[in-house]
N, C-alpha and C positions, 0 to 999 in steps of 0.2 A: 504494500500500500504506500508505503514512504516513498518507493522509487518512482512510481505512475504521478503520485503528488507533484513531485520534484519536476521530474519530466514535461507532465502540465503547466506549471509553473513557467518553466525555462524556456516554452514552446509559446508561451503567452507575453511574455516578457521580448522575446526576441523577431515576434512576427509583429509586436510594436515599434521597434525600434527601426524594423524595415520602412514598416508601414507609415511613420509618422517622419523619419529620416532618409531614410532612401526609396522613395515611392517608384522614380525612376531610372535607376540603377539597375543594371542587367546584369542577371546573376545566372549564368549558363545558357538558357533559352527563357529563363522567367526574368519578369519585371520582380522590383521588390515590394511593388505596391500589391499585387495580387497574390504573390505570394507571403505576404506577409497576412492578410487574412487568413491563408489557406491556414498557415502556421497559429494564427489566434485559434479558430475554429477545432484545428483538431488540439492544442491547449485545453480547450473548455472541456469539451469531448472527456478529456483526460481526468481534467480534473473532477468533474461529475463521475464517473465508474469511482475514484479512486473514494470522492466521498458518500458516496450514496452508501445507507447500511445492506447490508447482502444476508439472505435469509435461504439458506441451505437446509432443506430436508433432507432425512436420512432415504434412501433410496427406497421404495418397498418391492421395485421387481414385477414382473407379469400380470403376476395372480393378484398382487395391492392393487396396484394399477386398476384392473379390470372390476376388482370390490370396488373400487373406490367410483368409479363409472357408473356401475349399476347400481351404487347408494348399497349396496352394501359391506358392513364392518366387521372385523372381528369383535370389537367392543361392544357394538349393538345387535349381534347376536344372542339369541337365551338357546339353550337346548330343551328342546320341548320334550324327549326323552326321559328327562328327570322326573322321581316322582315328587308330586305333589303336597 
């Protein structure tokens, strides 16, 4: 997470510097003005994954999967089998 921060950061910082200082400066086949957007853009990009919280389930596999589709659970299961 710190590296992607960073990353975004330095990608935001620097497609500024294009963008606000060398708008028309050609930098291989790019202008520095459009790509210096390009570089803010994938910055934000960056920095939103890196801060956004991230909510990982545990996996359940075919058969969860397919419970989970049809509404039904292991937990809202009863076994009608039992006696009474």
């Amino acid at each position: 997470m710190a590296f992607k921060l960073a990353l975004g950061l330095t990608l935001i910082i620097f497609g500024l510097v294009l963008r606000l200082f060398f708008p028309d400066t050609e930098l291989l086949w790019f202008q520095g003005g459009p790509l210096g957007l390009v570089l803010i853009l994938v910055g934000v990009i960056d920095l939103f994954q890196a801060l956004r919280p991230r909510r990982r389930s545990k996996p359940k596999g075919i058969l969860g999967e397919l419970a989970d589709d049809l509404g039904i659970s292991s937990r809202d299961r009863r076994r009608d089998d039992r006696p009474h």
